[in-house]
C-alpha positions in Angstrom: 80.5 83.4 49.4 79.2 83.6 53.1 81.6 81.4 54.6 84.0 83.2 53.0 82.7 86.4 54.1 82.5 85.1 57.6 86.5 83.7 57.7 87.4 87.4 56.7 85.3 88.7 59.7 86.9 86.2 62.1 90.6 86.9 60.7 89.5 90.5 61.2 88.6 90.2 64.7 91.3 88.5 65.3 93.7 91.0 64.2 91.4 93.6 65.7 91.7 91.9 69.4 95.8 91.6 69.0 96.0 95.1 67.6 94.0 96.3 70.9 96.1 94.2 73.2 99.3 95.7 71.6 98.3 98.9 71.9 97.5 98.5 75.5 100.8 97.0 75.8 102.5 99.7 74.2 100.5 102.3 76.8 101.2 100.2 79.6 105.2 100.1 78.9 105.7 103.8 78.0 103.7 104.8 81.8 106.9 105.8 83.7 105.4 106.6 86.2 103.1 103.8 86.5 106.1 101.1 86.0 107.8 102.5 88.7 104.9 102.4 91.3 104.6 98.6 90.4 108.5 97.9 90.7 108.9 100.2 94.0 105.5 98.5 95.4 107.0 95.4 95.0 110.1 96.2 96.8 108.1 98.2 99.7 106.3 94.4 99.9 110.2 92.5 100.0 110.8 94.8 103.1 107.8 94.1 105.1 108.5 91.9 108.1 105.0 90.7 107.7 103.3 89.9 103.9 100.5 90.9 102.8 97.3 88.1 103.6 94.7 87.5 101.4 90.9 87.9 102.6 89.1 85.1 100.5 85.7 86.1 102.2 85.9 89.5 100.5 88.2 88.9 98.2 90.8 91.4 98.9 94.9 91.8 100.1 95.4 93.1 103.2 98.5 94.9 103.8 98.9 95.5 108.0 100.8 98.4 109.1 103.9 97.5 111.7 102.2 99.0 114.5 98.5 97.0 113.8 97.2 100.5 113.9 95.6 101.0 110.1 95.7 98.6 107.0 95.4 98.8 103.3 93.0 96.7 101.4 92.7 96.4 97.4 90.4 93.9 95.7 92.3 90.5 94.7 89.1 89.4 92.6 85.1 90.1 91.6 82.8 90.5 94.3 79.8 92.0 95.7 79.7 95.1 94.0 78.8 97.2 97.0 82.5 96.7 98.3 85.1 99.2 97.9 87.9 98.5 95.4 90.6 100.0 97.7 90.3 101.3 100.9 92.4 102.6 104.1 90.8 101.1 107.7 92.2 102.3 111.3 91.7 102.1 114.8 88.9 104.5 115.6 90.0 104.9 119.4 92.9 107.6 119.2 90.3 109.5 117.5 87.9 109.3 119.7 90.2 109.6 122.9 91.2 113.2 120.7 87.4 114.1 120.7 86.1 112.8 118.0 82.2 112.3 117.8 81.4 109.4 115.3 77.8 110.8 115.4 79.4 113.6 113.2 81.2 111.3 110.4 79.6 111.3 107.3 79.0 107.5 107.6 77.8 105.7 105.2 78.5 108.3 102.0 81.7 109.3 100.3 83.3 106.4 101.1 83.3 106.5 104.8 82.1 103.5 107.3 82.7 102.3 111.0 82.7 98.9 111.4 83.4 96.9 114.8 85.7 100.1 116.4 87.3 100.5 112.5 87.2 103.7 110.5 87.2 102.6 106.8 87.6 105.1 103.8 87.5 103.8 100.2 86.2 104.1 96.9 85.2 101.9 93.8 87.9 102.0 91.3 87.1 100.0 87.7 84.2 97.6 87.0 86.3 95.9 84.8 87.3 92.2 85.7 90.3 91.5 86.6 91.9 89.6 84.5 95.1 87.6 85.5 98.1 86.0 82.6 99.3 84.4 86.2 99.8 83.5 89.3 97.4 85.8 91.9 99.4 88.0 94.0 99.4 91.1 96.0 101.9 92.8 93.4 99.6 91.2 90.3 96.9 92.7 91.8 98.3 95.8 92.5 99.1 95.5 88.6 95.6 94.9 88.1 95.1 98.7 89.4 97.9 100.7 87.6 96.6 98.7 84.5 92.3 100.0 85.3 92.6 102.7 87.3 95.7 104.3 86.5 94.3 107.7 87.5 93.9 106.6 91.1 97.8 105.7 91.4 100.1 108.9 91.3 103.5 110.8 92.6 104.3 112.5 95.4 107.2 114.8 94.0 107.8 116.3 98.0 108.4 112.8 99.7 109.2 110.7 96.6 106.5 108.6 96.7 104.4 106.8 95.1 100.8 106.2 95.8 97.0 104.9 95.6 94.4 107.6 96.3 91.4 105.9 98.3 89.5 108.9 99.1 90.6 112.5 98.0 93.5 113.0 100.0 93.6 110.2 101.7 95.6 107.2 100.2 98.7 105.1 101.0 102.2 105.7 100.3 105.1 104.2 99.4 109.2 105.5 98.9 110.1 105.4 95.6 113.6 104.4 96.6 113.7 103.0 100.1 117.9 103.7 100.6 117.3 107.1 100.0 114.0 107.7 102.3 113.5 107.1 105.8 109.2 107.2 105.0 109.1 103.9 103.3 105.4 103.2 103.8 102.4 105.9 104.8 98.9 105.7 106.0 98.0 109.3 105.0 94.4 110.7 106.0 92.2 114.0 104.8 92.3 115.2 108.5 89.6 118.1 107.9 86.5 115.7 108.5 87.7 114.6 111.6 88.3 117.7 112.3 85.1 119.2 111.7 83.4 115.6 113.5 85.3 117.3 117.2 88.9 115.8 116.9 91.8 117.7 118.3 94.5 116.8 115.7 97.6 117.5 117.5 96.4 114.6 120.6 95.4 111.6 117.7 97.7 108.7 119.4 100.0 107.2 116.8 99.3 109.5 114.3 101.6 112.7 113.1 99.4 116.3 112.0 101.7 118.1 109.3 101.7 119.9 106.5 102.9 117.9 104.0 103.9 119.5 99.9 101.1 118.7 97.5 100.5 119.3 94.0 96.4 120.2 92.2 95.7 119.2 89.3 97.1 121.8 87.2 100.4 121.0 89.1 100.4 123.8 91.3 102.3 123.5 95.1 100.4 124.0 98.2 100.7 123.0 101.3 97.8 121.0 102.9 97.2 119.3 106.6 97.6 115.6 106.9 97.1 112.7 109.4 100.2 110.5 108.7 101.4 107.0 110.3 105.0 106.3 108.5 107.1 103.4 108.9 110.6 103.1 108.2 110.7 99.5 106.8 115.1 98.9 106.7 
């Protein structure tokens, strides 16, 4: 009777573990938005002159933008837990040449450091593994954060883009449909901490200050100041 008992348990796990991978499934293929981000990620990566590289030390991709001036780094496997998931870093010189007074950066909190003349903003996303059906890549791990942290990816309805949110509103973008958009990939930056840490906006080399469309949580339009570096990738 107990080892019968005990093959009805397994079968029932069983079943219980497929049902729970179908149903993610199922979640995972009726995410519109989500599906497009991965297939228009993927085609903002076909267009870049240079690929992404991995970083086996920290275990991340690193996606460099044309001009060497910022990059976008998101965790290609587990490691040390006090690394960020995702994170923007940039060239701290135009800032500084614009006034900025690192002294006044909240360093070290909210996702913020300065490492070896690098600005770095990030956050922690899941602390769920990552867990791979094949080969490692930057799109499969990009995958890996639609799939864990979908509410970290998002669109931008005013640019039709798509995007991953690092720090709140600071993230990278990409077009949604590069033959119809001249912005196919953006470094975009909160500029109100700089702001408030002595930096003159309008005098940041390689960096445009706009007002760029944005949407709160409730979906309601404002318009809100942003450091942006676009490219125009074909």
């Amino acid at each position: 009777m107990m080892k019968k008992t005990a093959k009805i348990m397994t079968v029932l796990t069983v079943l219980a573990v497929l049902a729970a991978g179908n149903a993610e499934a199922a979640f995972f293929g009726t995410d519109v938005v989500g599906q497009s981000a991965v297939t228009s990620f993927a085609a903002m990566l076909e267009a870049l002159e240079v690929p992404p590289a991995a970083d086996e030390d920290e275990g991340v991709w690193v996606l460099t933008a044309p001009d060497g001036g910022a990059a976008f780094w998101w965790r290609k496997e587990a490691k040390d837990a006090r690394m960020f998931d995702a994170y923007l870093s940039f060239d701290a010189g135009p800032f500084v040449n614009a006034g900025l007074d690192l002294s006044k950066l909240p360093l070290n909190m909210k996702g913020m450091l300065e490492e070896r003349g690098k600005i770095v903003v990030g956050a922690k996303l899941s602390k769920e593994p990552l867990v791979y059906e094949g080969d490692v890549t930057p799109l499969s791990s990009f995958e890996q954060i639609v799939k864990l942290d979908r509410d970290s990816v998002g669109y931008h309805s005013a640019l039709d883009h798509y995007g991953v949110t690092v720090s709140e509103g600071s993230l990278l973008e990409w077009a949604k449909d590069m033959s119809k958009n001249d912005k196919d990939l953006v470094f975009v930056l909160n500029p109100q901490v700089f702001i408030d840490a002595g930096v003159d906006p309008s005098k940041v080399e390689g960096w445009v200050f706009d007002k760029v469309t944005v949407e709160d949580a409730r979906g309601r339009k404002y318009d809100a100041d942003k450091f942006l570096k676009p490219f125009d990738l074909k």
